[in-house]
N, C-alpha and C positions, 0 to 999 in steps of 0.2 A: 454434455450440456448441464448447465448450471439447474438446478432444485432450489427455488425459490420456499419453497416451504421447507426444505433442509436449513437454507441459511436463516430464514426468519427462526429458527431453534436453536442453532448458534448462538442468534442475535444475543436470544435473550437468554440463554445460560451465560454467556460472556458478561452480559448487564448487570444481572443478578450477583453476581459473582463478586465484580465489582462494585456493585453496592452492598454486598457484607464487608468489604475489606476498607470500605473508605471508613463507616461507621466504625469501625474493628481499627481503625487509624487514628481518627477524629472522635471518642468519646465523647460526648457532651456538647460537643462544638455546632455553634448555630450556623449548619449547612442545609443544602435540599438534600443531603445523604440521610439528617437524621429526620426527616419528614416522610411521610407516608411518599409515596413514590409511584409516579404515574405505570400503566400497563407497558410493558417496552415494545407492544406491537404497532404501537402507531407511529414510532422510532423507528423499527424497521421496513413497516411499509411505506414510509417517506424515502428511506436508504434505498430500498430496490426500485423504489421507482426512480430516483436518481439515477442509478445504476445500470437502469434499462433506459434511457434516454437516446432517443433515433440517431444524434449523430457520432454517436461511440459504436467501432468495429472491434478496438482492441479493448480499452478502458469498460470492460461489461462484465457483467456479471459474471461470467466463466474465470474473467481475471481476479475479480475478488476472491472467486472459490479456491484458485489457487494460492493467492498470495497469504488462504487462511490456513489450507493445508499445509503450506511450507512451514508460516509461522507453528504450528501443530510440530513440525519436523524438527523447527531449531527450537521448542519452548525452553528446555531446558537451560538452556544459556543465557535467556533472556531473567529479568529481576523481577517484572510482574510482567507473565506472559497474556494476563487477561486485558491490559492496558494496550498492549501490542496489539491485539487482535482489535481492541477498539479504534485505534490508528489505522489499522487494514481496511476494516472499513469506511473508515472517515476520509482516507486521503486523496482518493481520487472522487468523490462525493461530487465534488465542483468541476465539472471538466467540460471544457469549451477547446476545442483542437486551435481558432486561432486566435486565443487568450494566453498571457501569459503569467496571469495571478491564480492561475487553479488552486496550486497546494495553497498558497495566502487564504484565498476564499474558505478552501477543505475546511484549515484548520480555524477559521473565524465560524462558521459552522458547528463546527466541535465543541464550540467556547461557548457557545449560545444553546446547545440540544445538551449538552449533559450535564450541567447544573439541574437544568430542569428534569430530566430523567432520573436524577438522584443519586448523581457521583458528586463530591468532596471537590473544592476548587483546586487542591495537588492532584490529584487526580488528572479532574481536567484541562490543567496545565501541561502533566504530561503528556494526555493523550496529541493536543494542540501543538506542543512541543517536536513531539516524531513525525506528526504528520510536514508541519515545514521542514522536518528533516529530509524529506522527499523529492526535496530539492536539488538536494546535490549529492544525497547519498553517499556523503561521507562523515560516518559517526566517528565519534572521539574515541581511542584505545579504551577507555573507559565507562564506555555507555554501549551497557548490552542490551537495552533494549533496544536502542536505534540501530547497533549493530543485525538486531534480529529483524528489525523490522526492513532494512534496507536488504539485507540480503532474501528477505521472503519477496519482496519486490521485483528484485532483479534475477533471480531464479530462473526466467523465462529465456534470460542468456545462455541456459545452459541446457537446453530443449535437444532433443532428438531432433537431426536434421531434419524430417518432416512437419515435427510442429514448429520449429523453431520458422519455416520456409510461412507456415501459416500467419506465423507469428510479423515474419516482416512484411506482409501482405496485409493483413488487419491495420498494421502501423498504417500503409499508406494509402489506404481506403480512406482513413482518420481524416488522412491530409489531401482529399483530391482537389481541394482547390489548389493548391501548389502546384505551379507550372514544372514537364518531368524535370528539367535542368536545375531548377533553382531545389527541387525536392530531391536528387540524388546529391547535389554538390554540399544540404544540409545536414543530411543522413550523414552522406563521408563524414562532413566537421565532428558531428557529435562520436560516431564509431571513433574516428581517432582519437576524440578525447577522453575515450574509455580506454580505449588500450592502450592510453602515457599512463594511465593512471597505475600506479606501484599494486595494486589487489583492488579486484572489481569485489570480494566479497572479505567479510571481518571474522564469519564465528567459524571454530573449526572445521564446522561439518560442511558451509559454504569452501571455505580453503580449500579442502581437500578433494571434495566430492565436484562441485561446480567449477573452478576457477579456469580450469583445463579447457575443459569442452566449452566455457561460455568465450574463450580466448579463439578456438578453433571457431565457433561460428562467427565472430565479431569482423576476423579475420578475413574470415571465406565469401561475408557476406560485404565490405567493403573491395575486395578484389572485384566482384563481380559490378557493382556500384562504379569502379574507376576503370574499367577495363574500356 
């Protein structure tokens, strides 16, 4: 189970972090980076409350936790790993199971809380930036941080057959207003458009370590969907 006062220390090492490196970037530049800079707790207890919101099964706090751990697993790959983790938790921030502008929302979100917390508008554009990367989760050969950040996302693909089983259960709790027909013939679509896809993951350690087993569950879990 997720440690809400663990992630609120995150939070704010991750914040902090990033407001030395915006200043440390932007010298002199008239930003909220060089202004005295609000507490980053009342940041994060707006985020976890987001996060704990009643009609999320999958999109909850446990998923944040992971998706900060993994980022933690791939940092090295990524360019600023502390901007990545600020996407982690920004990206599902906005989540309405039958909405389809969440990431849109996430990242208008992001644009509007971290000027004011005291990150650099580069900054905040990138964080903004990966968060609608989440979208399709396909970064460019040349962007490691969206590479890290998409592959810290999907990670959950590549689950031990038990959580992975928990994992597609939560998904469709998310969705129980979806009649079952219209909701397993959706699931298929999307499964199959993972698996045309040439690499579900981008940084080595995704390649290597995930791509296999997140291919075997993807697989075993659409059999079972079409059977």
């Amino acid at each position: 189970m997720a440690d809400p006062d663990a992630l609120r220390t995150r939070w704010s090492h991750t914040l902090d972090r990033s407001r030395v490196r915006s200043r440390s970037q932007n010298p002199g530049a008239e930003t909220p980076a060089a202004a005295p800079a609000p507490s980053p707790e009342a940041y994060a207890d707006n985020l976890l409350a987001r996060w704990s919101e009643p009609q999320r099964r999958y999109h909850t706090l446990d998923h944040l936790t992971a998706v900060l751990d993994h980022v933690d697993v791939l940092e090295k790959a990524a360019d600023d790993p502390d901007l990545v983790r600020l996407a982690a938790w920004f990206h599902d921030a906005v989540y309405l199971p039958d909405r389809s502008e969440n990431e849109e929302r996430s990242a208008r979100l992001a644009e509007r809380a971290l000027p004011e917390a005291g990150l650099s508008a580069a900054a905040t554009a990138e964080v903004a930036r990966l968060v609608r990367l989440t979208v399709t989760h396909a970064p460019a050969g040349d962007d490691p941080n969206g590479q890290v950040l998409c592959d810290a996302d999907l990670a959950i693909l590549a689950s031990p057959p038990d959580a992975y089983a928990a994992y597609t259960a939560a998904v469709r709790e998310e969705y129980a207003f979806v009649p079952p027909d219209a909701f397993r013939e959706g699931r298929a679509a999307i499964l199959r458009q993972l698996l045309d896809l040439p690499r579900l993951f981008h940084t080595r350690h995704g390649t290597t370590e995930w791509e296999g087993p997140a291919r075997h569950n993807l697989t075993g879990e659409l059999t079972l969907l079409t059977a």
